[in-house]
C-alpha positions as a printed NumPy array, in Angstrom:
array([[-56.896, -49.522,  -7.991],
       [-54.047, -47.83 ,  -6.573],
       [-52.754, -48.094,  -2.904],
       [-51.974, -44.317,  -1.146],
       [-48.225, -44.832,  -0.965],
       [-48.138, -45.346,  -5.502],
       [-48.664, -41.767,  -6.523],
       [-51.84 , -40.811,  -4.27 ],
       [-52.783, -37.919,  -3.376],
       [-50.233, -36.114,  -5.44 ],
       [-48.686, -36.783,  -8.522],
       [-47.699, -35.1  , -12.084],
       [-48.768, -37.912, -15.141],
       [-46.93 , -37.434, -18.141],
       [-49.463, -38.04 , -20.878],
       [-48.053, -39.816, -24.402],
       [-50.367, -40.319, -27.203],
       [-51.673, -44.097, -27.746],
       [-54.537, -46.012, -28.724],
       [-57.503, -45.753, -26.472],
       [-58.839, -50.378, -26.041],
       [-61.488, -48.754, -24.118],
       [-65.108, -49.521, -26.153],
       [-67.805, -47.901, -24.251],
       [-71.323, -49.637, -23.28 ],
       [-74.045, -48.084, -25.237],
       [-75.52 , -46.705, -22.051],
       [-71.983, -45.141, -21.654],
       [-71.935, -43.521, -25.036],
       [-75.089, -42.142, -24.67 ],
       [-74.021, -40.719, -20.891],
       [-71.25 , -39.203, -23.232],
       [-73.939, -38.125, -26.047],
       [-75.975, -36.289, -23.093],
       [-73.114, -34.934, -21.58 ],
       [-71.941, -33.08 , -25.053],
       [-75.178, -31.927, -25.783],
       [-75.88 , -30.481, -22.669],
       [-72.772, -28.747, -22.005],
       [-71.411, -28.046, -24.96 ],
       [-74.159, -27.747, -27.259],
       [-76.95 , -26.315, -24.611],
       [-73.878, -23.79 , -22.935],
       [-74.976, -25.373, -19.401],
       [-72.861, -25.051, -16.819],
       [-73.605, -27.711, -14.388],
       [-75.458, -30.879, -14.202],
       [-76.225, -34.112, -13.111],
       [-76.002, -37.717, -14.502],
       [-77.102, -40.744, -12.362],
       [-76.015, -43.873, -13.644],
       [-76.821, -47.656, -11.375],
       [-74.236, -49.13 ,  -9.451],
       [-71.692, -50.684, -11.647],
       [-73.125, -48.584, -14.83 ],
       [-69.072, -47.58 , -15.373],
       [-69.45 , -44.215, -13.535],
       [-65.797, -43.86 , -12.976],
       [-65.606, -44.507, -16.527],
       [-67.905, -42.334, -18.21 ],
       [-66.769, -39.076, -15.815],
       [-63.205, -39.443, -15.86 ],
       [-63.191, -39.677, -19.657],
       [-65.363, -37.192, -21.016],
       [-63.899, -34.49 , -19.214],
       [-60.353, -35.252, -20.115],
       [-61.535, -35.8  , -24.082],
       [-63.355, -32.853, -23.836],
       [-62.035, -29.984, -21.578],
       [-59.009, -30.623, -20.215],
       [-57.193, -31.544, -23.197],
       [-58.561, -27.965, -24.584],
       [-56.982, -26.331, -21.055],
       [-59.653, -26.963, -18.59 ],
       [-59.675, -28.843, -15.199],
       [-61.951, -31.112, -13.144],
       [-62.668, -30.696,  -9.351],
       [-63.574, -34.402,  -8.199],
       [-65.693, -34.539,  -4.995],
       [-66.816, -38.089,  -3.281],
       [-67.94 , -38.55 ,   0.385],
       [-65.54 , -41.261,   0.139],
       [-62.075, -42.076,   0.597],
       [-62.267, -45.516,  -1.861],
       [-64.283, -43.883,  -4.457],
       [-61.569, -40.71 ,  -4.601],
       [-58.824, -43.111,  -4.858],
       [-60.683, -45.103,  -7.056],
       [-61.249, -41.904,  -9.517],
       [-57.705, -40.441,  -9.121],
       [-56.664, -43.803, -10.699],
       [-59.155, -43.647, -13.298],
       [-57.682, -40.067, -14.564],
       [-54.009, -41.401, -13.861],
       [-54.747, -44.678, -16.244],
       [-56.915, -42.205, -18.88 ],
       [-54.417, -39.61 , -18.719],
       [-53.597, -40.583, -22.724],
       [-57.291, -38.867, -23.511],
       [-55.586, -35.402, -22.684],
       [-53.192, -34.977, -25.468],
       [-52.36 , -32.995, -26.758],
       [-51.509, -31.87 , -23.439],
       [-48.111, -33.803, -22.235],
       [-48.717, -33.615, -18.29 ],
       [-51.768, -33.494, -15.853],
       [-50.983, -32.274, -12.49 ],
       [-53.543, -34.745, -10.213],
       [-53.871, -33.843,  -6.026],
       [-56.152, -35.469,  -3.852],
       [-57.629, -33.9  ,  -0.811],
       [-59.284, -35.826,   1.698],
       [-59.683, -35.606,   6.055],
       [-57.864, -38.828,   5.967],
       [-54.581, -37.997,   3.882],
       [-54.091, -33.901,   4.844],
       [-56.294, -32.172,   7.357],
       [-59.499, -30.122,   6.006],
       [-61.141, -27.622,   7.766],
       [-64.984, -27.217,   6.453],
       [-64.757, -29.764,   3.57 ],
       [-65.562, -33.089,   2.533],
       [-63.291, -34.77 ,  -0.392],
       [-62.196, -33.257,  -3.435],
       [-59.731, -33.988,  -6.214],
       [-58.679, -31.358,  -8.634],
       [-57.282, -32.507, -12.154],
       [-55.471, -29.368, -14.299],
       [-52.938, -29.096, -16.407],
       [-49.512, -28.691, -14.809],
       [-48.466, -25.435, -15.915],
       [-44.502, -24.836, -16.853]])
C-alpha cells in the first residue's frame, strides 16, 4: 500500500508494456467473465458485483477496467466510504497501470474530505487518460 506523501492523491503513471505475473483465482476470472458479458456483450451500463472479504476485490475492479476500457480511451470514477480502501485502490491502478497500453500515461487523482475539502460528497477517485 502506499503512504499519502508517495504519489497520493495526485499523480501522472507512465505506463510501459511488460508481462502481467498476476494469475487470477477462478472466482476472479469468472468476476471478469461476468463483467464482459454483461457490459460488453449485454450493452449494460451499470452494475454490481459482490465478492467476500478478501475475494481480491481490489484486484478484479482495478484490472478489468484498465484491460478493458481505459486502454481503449475510457476512465474509471472510484468511490469508497473509506479513506484506506481509496488509497488502497489508487495503488492498485498505479501498480496495474501496465494493463493500459497501449496508452503510455494514466492521469490518477484522489478526492477525499480528509486530503482536499468536499462539499456534498463522499470519496471518489477518477482514473483517465492524461490527455497531451
Amino acid at each position: 500500500m502506499i503512504s499519502p506523501t508517495n504519489s497520493y492523491p495526485d499523480c501522472a503513471v507512465g505506463i510501459e508494456f511488460s508481462p502481467d505475473p498476476f494469475r487470477p483465482y477462478d472466482h476472479q476470472q469468472a468476476a471478469w467473465d461476468a463483467m464482459d458479458r454483461h457490459f460488453t456483450e449485454q450493452g449494460k451500463q451499470a452494475g454490481i458485483r459482490v465478492i467476500p472479504t478478501g475475494g481480491g476485490k481490489t484486484a478484479i475492479a482495478a484490472r478489468w477496467p484498465l484491460q478493458g476500457r481505459v486502454r481503449h480511451g475510457g476512465r474509471v470514477l472510484w468511490l469508497s466510504h473509506r479513506r484506506g480502501l481509496l488509497v488502497k485502490a489508487f495503488d492498485g491502478f498505479r501498480r496495474t497501470a501496465h494493463l493500459a497500453t497501449p496508452r503510455d500515461r494514466l492521469r490518477l487523482v484522489a478526492v477525499s474530505g480528509q486530503d482536499r475539502p468536499l462539499s456534498g460528497a463522499s470519496v471518489r477517485v477518477s482514473v483517465h487518460h492524461e490527455r497531451p
